[in-house]
C-alpha positions in Angstrom: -4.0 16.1 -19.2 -5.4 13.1 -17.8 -7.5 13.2 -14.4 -5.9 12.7 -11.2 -6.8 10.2 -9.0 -7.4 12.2 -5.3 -7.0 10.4 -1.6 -6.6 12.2 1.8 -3.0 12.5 0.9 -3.3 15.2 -2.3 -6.7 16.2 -2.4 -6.5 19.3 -0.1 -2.8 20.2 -1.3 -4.1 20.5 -4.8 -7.6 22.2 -3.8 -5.8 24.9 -1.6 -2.7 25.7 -4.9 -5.2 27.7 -6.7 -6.8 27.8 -9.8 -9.5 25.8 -11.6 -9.7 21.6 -9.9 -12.6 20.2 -11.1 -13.6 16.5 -9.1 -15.9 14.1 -9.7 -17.0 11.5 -7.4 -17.9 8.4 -8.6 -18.0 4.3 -8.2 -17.5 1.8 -10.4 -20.8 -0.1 -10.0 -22.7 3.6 -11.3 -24.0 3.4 -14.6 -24.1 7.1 -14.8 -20.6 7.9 -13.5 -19.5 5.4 -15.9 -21.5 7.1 -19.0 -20.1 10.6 -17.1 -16.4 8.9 -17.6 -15.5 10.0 -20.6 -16.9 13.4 -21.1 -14.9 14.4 -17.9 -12.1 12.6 -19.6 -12.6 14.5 -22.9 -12.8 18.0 -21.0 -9.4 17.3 -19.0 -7.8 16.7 -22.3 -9.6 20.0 -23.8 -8.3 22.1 -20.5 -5.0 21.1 -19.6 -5.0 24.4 -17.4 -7.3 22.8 -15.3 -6.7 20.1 -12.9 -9.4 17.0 -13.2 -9.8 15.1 -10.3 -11.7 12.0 -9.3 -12.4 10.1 -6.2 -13.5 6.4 -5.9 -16.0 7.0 -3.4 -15.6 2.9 -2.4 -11.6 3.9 -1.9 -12.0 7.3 -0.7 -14.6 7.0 2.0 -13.0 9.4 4.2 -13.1 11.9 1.2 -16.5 11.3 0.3 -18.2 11.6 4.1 -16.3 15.1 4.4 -17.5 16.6 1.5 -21.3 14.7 2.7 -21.6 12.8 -0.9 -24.9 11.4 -0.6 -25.2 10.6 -5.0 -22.9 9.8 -7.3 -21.3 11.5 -9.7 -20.8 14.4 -7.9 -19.0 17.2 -9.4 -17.3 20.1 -7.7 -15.3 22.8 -9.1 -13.0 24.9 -6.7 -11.7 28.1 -7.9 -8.1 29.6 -5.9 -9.5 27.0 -3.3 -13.3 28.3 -3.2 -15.8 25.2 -3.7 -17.9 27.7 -5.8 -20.4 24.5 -8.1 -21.7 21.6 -6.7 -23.9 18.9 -8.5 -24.9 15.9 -8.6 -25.4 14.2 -11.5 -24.0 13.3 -14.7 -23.6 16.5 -17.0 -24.0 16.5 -20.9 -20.7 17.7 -23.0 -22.2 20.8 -23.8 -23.4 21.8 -19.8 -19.5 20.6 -18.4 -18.3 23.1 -21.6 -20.4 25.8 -20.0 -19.8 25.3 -16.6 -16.0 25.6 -16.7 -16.5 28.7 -19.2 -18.2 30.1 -16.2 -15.6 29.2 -13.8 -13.5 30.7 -15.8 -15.7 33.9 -15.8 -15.8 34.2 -12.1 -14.3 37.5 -10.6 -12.8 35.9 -7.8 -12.4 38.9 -6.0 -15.8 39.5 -5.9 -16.5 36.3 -4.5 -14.3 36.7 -1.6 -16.3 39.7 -0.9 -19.3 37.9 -0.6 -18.3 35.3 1.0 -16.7 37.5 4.0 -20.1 39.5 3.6 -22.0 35.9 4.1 -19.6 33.6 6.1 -21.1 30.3 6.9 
């Protein structure tokens, strides 16, 4: 599956559905979001389970002030809606491989628990 490309009007429909969405935040003029491009690209293709989503922070400004982007790429990964990784930063093949393993992983239930144990 190809990435999807988020705005206002789908990203918090798709974030809220459940399951794995992973989105990166990027810009064209960002060397490193560029060399990030097709590793994220090669990962949605190895996990069509998973919803890959980017956001142009130049288009999406709205998008990228609410989730306080201060460096690009930025990659989040929501799991049944949770934001439960955040990094900026372009990641190696091998770390996104690892990372969505351990989204995978994640006893979601447990997390709930915590965070009602911990709410912000």
């Amino acid at each position: 599956m190809s990435t999807v490309e988020f705005t206002t009007d789908n990203f918090e429909s798709t974030i809220s559905a459940g399951g794995i969405v992973l989105v990166d935040f990027w810009a064209s003029w960002c060397g490193p979001c560029r060399a990030f491009a097709p590793v994220y690209e090669e990962a949605s293709v190895e996990n069509p389970d998973i919803v890959f989503g980017s956001i142009n922070t130049e288009d999406q400004q709205e998008l990228s002030a609410a989730a306080q982007i201060q460096s690009i790429p930025t990659l989040m990964a929501f799991r049944d809606g949770i934001l439960v990784f955040r990094n900026s930063g372009a990641l190696p093949k091998a770390h996104l491989d690892d990372l969505i393993r351990q989204v995978r992983a994640l006893d979601m239930d447990e997390v709930r628990a915590q965070l009602a144990a911990n709410p912000a």
